[in-house]
TORDO-591666 format. One record per residue (C-alpha): y, z, x. Coordinates in steps of 0.2 Angstrom, whole numbers, plus 5000, padded with zeros to 4 digits. Each point is the difference from the previous one (the first is absolute). Layout:
<nodes>
YZX...
</nodes>
This chain:
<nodes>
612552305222500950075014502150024998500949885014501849974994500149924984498349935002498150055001498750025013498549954992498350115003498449934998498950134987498449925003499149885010500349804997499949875010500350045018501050134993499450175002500550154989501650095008500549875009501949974998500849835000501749914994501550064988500049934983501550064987498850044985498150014995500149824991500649925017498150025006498749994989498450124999499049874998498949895011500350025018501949985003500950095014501650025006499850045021501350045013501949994995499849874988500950014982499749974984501450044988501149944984498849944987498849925013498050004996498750025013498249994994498349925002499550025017501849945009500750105013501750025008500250055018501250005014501850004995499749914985501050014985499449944982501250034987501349954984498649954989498849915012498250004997498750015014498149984995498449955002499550015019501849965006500850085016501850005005500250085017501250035014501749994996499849864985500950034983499549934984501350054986500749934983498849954988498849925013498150004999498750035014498249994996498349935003499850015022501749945004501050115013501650015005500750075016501150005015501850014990499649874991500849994979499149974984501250044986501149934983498249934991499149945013498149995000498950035015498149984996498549965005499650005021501949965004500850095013501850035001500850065018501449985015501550014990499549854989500750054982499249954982501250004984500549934983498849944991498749945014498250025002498949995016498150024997498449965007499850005019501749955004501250065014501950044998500550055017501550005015501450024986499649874989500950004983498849964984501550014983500349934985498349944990499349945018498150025002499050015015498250004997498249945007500150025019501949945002500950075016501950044997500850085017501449995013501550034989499549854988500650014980499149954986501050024982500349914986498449944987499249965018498250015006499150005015498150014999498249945009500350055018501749934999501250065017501850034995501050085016501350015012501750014991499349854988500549994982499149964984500650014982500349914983498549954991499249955018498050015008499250055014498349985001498349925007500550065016501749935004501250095010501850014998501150085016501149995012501749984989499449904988500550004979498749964987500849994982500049914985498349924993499549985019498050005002499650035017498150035003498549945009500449985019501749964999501350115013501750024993501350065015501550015010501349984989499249884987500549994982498749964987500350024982498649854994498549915006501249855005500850125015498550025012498449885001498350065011498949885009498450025009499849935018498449894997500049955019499550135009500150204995500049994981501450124996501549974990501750015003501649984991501649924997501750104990501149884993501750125003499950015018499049845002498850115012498249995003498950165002498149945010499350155008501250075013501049865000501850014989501249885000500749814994498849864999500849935015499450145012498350024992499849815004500550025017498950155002498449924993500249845012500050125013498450064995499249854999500349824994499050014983500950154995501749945003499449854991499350094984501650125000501449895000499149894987500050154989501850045005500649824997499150014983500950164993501949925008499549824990499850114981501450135004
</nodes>
């Protein structure tokens, strides 16, 4: 190890990996920062220090920083400028990157991928295939798993879950004992809380509220494209493709399309006004 400061250059004294012999890489503060082990490097300027562990075949590049008593493993990467500190946990072919924060004891794993700003905390875990991006906040015992999205300054906390290709973004909120799944997609300023299910096809946004399944209901147009579209109890709005707005302007705007689909509309519309 070569003196920098308080800390240590590393030095590579053999071959691993596409390391070679010789070859000179991060700053560590001591030999158990990095382990000897398996193909683990430290490149660049990153950092490992306190009672962090680096081992497997993880690498740290960039201006990364992994330390407190943070664990990085398996074939995990966290690069750029990200830091992952406390007593969080990196493994398996998650990466994390572009300032982005995994720390307290949080859990990265699997294929997720941690970057742009989003931060990762508490007790939360985001695993399998998922993407935390665009400053979104994941705390609490939240979990994002299998394909979910959560981007665009969105927050997810509490005993929440978002999973199956599920899309939470743009400054939308879910928490409590609320889920995501089956595809649905919660933005705009939307709040999902409490038991709320939200799943399948249905689009939560604007600034809806939804804390049960009583607060949003999706239906499929039969007449003509086959796709769904939904209503939100809180702001009485209806979400169908492009279209946003109250059941008035959705009628008028189907009418202008064609006759059946005003017909079919409003009688949708007039249904939902006659049990609410």
């Amino acid at each position: 190890m070569i003196p920098e400061g308080s800390m240590f250059r590393v030095e590579a004294l053999r071959n691993f990996g596409l390391v070679k012999k010789g070859d000179v890489g991060g700053l560590i503060e001591n030999e158990c920062n990095l382990s000897h082990d398996g193909n683990s490097w430290v490149y660049d300027n990153a950092r490992i220090y306190g009672a962090a562990k680096v081992y497997g075949n993880a690498v740290i590049s960039g201006n990364a920083q992994v330390f407190d008593n943070a664990v990085v493993y398996g074939n995990a990467k966290v690069h750029d400028d990200a830091k992952v500190y406390g007593d969080a946990v990196i493994f398996g072919n998650a990466q994390v990157w572009n300032d982005a924060q995994v720390f307290d004891k949080a859990k990265v794993y699997d294929n997720a991928w941690i970057s742009d700003k989003a931060k990762v905390y508490g007790r939360a875990e985001v695993f399998d295939n998922v993407r935390v991006s665009e400053r979104a906040v994941i705390y609490g015992n939240a979990k994002i798993t299998n394909k979910a999205k959560v981007g665009d300054k969105a927050k997810v906390y509490g005993d929440a879950v978002v999973y199956d290709n599920a899309i939470v973004c743009e400054k939308a909120k879910v928490y409590g004992d609320a889920r995501i799944y089956d595809s649905a997609q919660v933005y705009g300023e939307a709040i999902v809380f409490g038991n709320a299910r939200v799943y399948g096809t249905a689009e939560i946004c604007d600034s809806a509220e939804v804390c049960s399944n009583a607060d949003y209901i999706v239906f499929k147009n039969w007449w003509s494209s086959g796709r769904y579209f939904t209503w939100t109890r809180s702001n009485n709005k209806w979400k169908v493709g492009c279209f946003f707005g109250s059941g008035e302007e959705l009628i008028k705007k189907a009418y202008s399309d064609s006759e059946e689909k005003g017909k079919e509309y409003e009688r949708v519309v007039r249904y939902v006004e006659s049990i609410c």
